[in-house]
C-alpha positions in Angstrom: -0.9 -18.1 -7.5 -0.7 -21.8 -7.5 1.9 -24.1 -5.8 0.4 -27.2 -7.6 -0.6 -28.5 -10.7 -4.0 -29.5 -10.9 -5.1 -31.6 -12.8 -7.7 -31.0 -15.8 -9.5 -32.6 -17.7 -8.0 -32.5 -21.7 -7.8 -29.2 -23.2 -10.3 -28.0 -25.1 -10.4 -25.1 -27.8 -11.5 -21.5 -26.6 -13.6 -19.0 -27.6 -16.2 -21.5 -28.9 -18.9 -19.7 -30.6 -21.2 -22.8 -30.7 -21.0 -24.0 -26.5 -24.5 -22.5 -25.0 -23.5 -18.2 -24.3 -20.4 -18.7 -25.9 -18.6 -15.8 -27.3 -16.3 -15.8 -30.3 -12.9 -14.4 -29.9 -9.4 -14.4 -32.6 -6.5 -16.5 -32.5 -4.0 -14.8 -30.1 -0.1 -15.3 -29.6 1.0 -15.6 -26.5 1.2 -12.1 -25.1 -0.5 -10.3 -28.1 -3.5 -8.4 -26.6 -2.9 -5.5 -28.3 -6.3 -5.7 -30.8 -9.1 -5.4 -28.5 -11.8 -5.6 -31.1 -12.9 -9.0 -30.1 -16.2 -10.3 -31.4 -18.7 -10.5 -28.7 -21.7 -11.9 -30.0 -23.4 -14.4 -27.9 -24.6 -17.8 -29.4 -27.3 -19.9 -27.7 -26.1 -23.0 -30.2 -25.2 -26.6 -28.4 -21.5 -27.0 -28.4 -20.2 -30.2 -31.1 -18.1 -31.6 -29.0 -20.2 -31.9 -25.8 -23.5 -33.1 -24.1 -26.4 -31.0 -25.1 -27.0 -31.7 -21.1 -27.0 -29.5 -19.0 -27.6 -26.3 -21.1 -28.1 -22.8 -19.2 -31.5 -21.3 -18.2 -33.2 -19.4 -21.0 -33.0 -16.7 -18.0 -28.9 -17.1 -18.2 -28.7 -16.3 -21.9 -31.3 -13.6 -21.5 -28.9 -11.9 -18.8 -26.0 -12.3 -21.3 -27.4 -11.0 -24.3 -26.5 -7.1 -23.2 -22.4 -8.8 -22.7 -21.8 -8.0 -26.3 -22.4 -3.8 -25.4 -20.3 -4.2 -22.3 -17.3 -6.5 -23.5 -15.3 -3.8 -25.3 -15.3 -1.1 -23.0 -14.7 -3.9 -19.6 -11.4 -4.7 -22.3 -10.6 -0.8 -22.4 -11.0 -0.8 -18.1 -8.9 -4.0 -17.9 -6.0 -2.7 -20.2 -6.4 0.6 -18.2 -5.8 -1.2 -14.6 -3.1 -3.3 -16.0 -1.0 -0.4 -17.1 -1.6 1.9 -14.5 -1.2 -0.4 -10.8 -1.0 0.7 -7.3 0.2 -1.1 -4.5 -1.5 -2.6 -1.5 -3.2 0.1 0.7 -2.6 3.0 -2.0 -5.3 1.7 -5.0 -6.4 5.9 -5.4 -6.6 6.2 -8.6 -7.7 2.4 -9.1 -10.6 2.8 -6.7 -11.5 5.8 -8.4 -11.7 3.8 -12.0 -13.8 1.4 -10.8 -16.2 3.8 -8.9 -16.3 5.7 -11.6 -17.2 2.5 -13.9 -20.0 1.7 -11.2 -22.3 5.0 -11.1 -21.8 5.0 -14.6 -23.7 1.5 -14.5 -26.2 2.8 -12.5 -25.0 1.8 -8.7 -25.3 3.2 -5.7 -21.2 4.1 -5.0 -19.5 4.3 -1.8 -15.8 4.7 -1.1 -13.1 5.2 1.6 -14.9 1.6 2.7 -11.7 0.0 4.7 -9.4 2.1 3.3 -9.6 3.0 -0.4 -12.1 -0.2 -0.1 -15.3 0.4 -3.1 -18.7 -0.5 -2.9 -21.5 -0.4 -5.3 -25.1 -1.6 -4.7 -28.0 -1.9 -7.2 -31.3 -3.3 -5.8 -34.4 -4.0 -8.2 -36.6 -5.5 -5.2 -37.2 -8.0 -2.2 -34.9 -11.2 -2.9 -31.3 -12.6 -2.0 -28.0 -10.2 -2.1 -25.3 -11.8 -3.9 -21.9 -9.9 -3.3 -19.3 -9.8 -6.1 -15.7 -9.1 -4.6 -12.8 -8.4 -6.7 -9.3 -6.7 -5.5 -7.5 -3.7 -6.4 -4.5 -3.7 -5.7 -1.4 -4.9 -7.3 2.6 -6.2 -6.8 6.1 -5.0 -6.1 7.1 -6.7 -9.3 9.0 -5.5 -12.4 6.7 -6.5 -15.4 8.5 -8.1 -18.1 5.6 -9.3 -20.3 6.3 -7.7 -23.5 2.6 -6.8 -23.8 2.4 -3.1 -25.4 0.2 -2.1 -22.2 2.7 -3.6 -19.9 3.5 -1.4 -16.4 6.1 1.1 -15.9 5.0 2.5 -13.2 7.5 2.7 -10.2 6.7 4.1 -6.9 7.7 4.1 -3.0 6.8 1.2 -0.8 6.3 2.1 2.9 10.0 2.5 3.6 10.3 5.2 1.0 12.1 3.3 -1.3 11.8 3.0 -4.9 9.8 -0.2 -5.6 8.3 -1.5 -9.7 4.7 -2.2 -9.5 2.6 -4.5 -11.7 -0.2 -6.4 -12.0 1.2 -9.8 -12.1 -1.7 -11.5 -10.3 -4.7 -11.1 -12.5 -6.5 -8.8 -10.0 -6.9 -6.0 -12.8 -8.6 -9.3 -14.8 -11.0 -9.9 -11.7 -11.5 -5.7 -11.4 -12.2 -6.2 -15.2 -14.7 -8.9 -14.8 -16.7 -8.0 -11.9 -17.1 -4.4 -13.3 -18.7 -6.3 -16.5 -20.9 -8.5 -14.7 -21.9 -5.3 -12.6 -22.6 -3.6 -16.1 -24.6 -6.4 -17.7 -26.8 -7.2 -14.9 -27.4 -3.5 -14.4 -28.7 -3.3 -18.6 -31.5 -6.7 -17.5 -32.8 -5.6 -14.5 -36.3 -6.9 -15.5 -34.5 -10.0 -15.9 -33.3 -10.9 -11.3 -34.7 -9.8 -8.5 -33.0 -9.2 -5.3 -29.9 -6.8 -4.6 -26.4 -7.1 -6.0 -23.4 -5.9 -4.2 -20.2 -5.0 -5.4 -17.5 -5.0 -3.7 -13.6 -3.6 -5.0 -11.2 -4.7 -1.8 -7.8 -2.1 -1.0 -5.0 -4.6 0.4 -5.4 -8.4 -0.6 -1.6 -9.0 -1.0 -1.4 -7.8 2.1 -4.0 -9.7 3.7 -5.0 -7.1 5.5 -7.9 -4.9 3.1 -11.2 -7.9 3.5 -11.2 -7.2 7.6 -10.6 -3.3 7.2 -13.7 -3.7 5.3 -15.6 -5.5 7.3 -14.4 -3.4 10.5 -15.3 -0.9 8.4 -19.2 -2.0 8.9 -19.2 -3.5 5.5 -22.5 -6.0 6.6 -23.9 -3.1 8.6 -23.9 -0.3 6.3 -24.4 -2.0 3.2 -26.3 -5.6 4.2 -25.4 -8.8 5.1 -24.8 -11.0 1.9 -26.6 -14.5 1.0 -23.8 -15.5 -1.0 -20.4 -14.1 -2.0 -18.8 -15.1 -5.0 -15.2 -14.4 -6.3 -12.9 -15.8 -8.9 -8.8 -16.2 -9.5 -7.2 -16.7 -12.4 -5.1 -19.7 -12.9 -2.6 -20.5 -15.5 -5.4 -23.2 -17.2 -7.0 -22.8 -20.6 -8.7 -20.0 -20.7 -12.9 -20.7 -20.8 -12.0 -23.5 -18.1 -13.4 -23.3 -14.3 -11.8 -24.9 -11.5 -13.6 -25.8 -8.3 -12.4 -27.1 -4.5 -13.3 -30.9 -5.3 -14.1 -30.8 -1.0 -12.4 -29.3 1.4 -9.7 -27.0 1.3 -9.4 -24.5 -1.8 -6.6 -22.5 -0.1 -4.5 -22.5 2.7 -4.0 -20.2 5.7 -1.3 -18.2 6.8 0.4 -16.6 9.5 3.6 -13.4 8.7 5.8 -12.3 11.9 8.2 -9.6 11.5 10.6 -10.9 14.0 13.4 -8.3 15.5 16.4 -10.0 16.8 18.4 -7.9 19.4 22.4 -8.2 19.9 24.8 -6.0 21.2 26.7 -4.0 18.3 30.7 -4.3 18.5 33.9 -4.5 16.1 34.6 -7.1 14.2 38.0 -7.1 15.1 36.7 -7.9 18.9 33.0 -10.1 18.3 33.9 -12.0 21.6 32.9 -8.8 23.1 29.3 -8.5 20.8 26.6 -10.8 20.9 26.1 -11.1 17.1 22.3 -11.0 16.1 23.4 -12.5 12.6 24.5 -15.7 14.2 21.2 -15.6 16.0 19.6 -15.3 12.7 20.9 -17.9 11.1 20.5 -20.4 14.0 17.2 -19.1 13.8 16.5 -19.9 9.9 17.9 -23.2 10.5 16.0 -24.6 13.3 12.8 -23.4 11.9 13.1 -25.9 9.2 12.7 -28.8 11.6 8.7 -27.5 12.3 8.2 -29.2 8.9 10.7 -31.8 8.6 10.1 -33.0 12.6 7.4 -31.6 13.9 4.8 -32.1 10.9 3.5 -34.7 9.3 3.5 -35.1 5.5 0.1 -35.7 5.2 -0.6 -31.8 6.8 0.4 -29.6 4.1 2.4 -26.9 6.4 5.0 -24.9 4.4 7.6 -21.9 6.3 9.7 -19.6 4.9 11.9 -17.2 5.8 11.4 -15.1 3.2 13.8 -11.9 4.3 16.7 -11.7 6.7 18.2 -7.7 6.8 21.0 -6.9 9.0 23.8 -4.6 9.3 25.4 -1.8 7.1 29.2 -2.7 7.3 31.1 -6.0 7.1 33.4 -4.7 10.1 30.6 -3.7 12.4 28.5 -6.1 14.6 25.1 -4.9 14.4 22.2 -4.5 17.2 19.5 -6.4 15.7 18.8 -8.7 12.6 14.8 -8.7 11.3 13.4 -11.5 9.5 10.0 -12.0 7.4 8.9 -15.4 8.3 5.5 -17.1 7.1 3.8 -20.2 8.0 0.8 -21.8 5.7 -1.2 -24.9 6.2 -4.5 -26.4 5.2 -5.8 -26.8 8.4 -6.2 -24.2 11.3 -5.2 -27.0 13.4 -1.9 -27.2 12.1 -1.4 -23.8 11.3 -1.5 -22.9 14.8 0.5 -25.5 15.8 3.2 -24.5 13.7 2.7 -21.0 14.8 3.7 -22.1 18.2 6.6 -24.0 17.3 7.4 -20.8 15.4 7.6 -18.8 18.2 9.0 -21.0 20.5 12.3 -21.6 18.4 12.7 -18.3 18.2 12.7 -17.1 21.8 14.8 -20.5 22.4 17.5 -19.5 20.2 17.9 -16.0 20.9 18.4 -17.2 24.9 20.7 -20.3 24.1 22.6 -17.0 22.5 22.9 -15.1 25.6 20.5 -12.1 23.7 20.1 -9.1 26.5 16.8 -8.8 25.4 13.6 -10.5 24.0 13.2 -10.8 20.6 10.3 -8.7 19.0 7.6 -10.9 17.4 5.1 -9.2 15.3 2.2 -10.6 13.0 2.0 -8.4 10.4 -0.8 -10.8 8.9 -2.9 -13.4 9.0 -5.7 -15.2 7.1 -8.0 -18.3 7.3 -7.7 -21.6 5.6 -10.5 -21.0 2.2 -12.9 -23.7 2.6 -15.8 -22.3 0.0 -19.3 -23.2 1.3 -20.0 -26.9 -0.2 -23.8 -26.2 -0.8 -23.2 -22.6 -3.1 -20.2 -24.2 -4.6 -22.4 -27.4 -6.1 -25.0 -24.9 -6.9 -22.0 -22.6 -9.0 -20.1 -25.7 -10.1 -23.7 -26.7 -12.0 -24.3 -23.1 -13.3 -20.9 -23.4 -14.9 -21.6 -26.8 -16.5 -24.4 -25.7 -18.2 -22.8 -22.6 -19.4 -19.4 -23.7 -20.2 -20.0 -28.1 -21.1 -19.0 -30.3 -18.0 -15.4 -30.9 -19.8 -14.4 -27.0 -19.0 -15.5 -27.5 -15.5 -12.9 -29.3 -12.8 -11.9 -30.0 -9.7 -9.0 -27.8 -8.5 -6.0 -29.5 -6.1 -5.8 -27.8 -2.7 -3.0 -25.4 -3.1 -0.7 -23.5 -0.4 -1.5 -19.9 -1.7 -3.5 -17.9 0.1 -6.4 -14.9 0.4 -8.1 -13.1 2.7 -11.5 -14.0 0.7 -12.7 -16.3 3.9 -12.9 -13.7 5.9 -15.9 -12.4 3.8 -17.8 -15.7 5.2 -18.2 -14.6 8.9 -20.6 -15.3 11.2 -21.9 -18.0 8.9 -22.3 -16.2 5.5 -22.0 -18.8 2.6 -19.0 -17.8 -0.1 -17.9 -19.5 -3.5 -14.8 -18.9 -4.6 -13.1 -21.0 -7.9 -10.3 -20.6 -10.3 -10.5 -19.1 -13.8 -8.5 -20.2 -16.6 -6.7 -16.9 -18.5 -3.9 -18.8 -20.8 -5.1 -17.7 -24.7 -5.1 -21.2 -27.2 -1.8 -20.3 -28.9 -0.1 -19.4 -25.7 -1.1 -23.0 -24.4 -0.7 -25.1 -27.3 2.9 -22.9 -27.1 4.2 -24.0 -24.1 6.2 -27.8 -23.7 4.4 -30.8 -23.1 2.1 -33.0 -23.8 -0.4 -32.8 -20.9 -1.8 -30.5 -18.9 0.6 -31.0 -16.4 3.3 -30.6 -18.0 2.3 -27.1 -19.9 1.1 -25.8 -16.3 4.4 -26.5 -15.1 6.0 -24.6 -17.9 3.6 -21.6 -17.9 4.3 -18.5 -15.7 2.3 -18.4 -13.0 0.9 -15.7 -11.1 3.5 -13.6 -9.0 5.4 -14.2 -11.8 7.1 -11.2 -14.3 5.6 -12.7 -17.4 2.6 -13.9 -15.9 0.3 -12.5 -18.8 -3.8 -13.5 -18.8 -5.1 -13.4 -22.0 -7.7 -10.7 -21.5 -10.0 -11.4 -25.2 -10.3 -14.7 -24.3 -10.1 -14.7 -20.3 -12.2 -11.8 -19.5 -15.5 -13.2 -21.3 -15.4 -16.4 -19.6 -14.7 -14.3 -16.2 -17.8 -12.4 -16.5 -20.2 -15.0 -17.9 -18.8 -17.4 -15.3 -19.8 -14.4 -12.3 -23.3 -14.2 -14.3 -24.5 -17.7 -14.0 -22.9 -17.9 -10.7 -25.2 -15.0 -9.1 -28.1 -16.9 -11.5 -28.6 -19.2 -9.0 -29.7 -16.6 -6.0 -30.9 -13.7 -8.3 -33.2 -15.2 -11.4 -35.9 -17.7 -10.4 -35.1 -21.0 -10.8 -37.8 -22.0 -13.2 -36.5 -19.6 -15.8 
């Protein structure tokens, strides 16, 4: 998911059975997460190689003594997901899996929220709501992990055509994780007080699934949250935590569909055409001037034209050219300011080409600039140093990918959002370099074929990292 390499502290071995609610997990290769028969026991011990300060809340590790009963079968839901993906807007059968997992746990279970949007409350008494929000959906991507679970599955995207799906950003990990942090806080509900909400979103690739949600009446059916909390994973170390130093964690972004109208003709006569593919390509090339002339470096604004379909025969002219074209910044300042520029050369170049009509600009989506609340991410970024040692925990660069997670923090509700390390030991010790750098550069990323989380060792951080996350609202704070 990340455009930039962060930049972590040294890495540190995983799976540490002595650091405070550790859990112990085997030596894995790089995509071998075929022997899900991690150990799970949980170990209060002080970590050797860090600061007995800060160690979690006797509360925290009471919380995560019922993980060990839960890790195993969230392993058997994650490999599930992974191997059985849906794309953005269809998430059936994954929706149904995680509602399933929910009244199972003992949750109150709505669907059809937003779509094939989930939610699952569980209240023990008066107190805060925390809201845990993980996605569904997955990617038009043809897996090529290698992992004995990998996808096959193929279906039809919108247009009807025949499209590979996979989960190749980690959101069957997050499904995985938030369904086991539902589980365990559900087994120690003599342990919090307040009400825990938990949410499975339809449509986050698409940026479209967090505001069918809330239009949905989300807040008004189900409550209006005092914190929401959500994770990504990252191509770090797995048991590493990665936190918006200040600022921006994420950029926002703007997608047009943009329809480009000519008059068709022969190619033996174009004179007598206007050619939309000349339009097009004037088009593309323009546009890069927003960021080389119209931007300053310091503003983080990236465009792409990321499609361009027109025609069916090299000897006709075609009517119309359509082209995908996305804007992201790290300020809603310059985002729309792009956005303007965007639609401006676009108009401009389909006059200077004598075009008989308008082009057709469409956004298709949008979504805000991800600034987690400052105040619940200090509060999280402590719960996470106690938990994990302060060396696991660090500050993550500002990065040009995007979600539709902000949207969650209307009308002034407070969210947390940080990254989650999910490369295995051997897969990182593996990959070239010296430095974290330099092995972040090498490692596939998320969006990519062989992006591959190591789920024995990734998962457990992922749901202990949710657990003393929502410790902060739900268990008193002198426990």
């Amino acid at each position: 998911m990340s455009q930039r390499d962060p930049e972590p502290a040294p890495p540190m071995p995983l799976g540490n059975p002595d650091a405070p609610g550790g859990t112990k997990a085997p030596e894995a290769g790089p995509y071998d997460h075929s022997d899900t028969s991690t150990d799970t026991s949980i170990n209060t011990g002080t970590d050797a190689g860090f600061s007995t300060e800060p160690r979690p809340r006797p509360a925290v590790l009471g919380v995560l003594a019922g993980l060990p009963a839960v890790l195993k079968p969230a392993v058997t839901f994650c490999l599930e997901t992974h191997a059985d993906p849906e794309l953005s807007g269809s998430e059936v059968r994954t929706a149904a899996r995680f509602a399933n997992w929910l009244r199972q746990s003992g949750y109150a279970v709505t669907q059809g929220v937003g779509g094939h949007g989930v939610v699952g409350r569980l209240r023990t008494g008066p107190g805060p709501t925390v809201m845990f929000r993980a996605e569904l959906d997955a990617l038009p991507i043809a897996e090529r992990t290698g992992l004995p679970y990998a996808s096959e599955t193929v279906t039809e995207d919108a247009q009807g055509r025949p499209v590979p799906v996979a989960h190749a950003c980690g959101h069957d990990l997050h499904l995985a994780a938030v369904a086991g942090a539902a589980a365990v806080l559900a087994r120690a509900t003599d342990r919090w007080q307040g009400t825990v909400l938990v949410i499975g979103q339809p449509a986050e690739e698409t940026l479209t699934g967090a505001r069918a949600m809330l239009d949905d009446g989300l807040y008004d059916r189900f409550g209006r949250p005092d914190i929401v909390l959500a994770q990504h994973t990252a191509p770090l170390l797995s048991g590493m935590v990665a936190h918006a130093a200040a600022g921006p964690l994420m950029a926002g972004s703007i997608t047009w569909e943009v329809v480009v109208h000519g008059r068709g003709g022969h190619a033996a006569t174009p004179w007598l055409a206007v050619d939309p593919v000349v339009i097009a390509a004037a088009t593309v090339l323009r546009l890069q001037t927003v960021i080389s002339r119209e931007t300053a470096p310091a503003e983080h604004v990236t465009l792409t034209v990321g499609s361009l379909h027109a025609g069916t025969s090299p000897n006709v002219v075609p009517e119309q050219a359509v082209l995908g074209i996305t804007v992201r910044a790290l300020t809603s300042q310059a985002l729309e300011r792009a956005a303007r520029a965007v639609e401006r050369i676009v108009r401009a170049e389909c006059a200077a080409s004598g075009g008989e009509r308008a082009p057709e600009l469409t956004v298709i989506s949008r979504s805000p600039v991800t600034i987690p609340d400052p105040a619940a991410t200090a509060a999280v970024r402590r719960a996470h140093q106690a938990l994990f040692g302060p060396r696991l925990v660090i500050d993550y660069p500002a990065t040009m990918a995007t979600e539709d997670f902000p949207l969650f923090g209307a009308d002034g509700v407070p969210t947390a959002y940080w990254m989650l390390g999910a490369i295995g030991p051997r897969q990182w010790a593996a990959a070239p370099g010296t430095g974290a750098a330099e092995k972040l550069a090498a490692l596939p990323a998320n969006h990519a074929p062989d992006f591959a989380p190591d789920i024995r060792t990734a998962l457990p951080a992922g749901i202990r990292a949710l657990i003393a996350a929502s410790s902060e609202w739900l268990l008193p704070a002198t426990k």
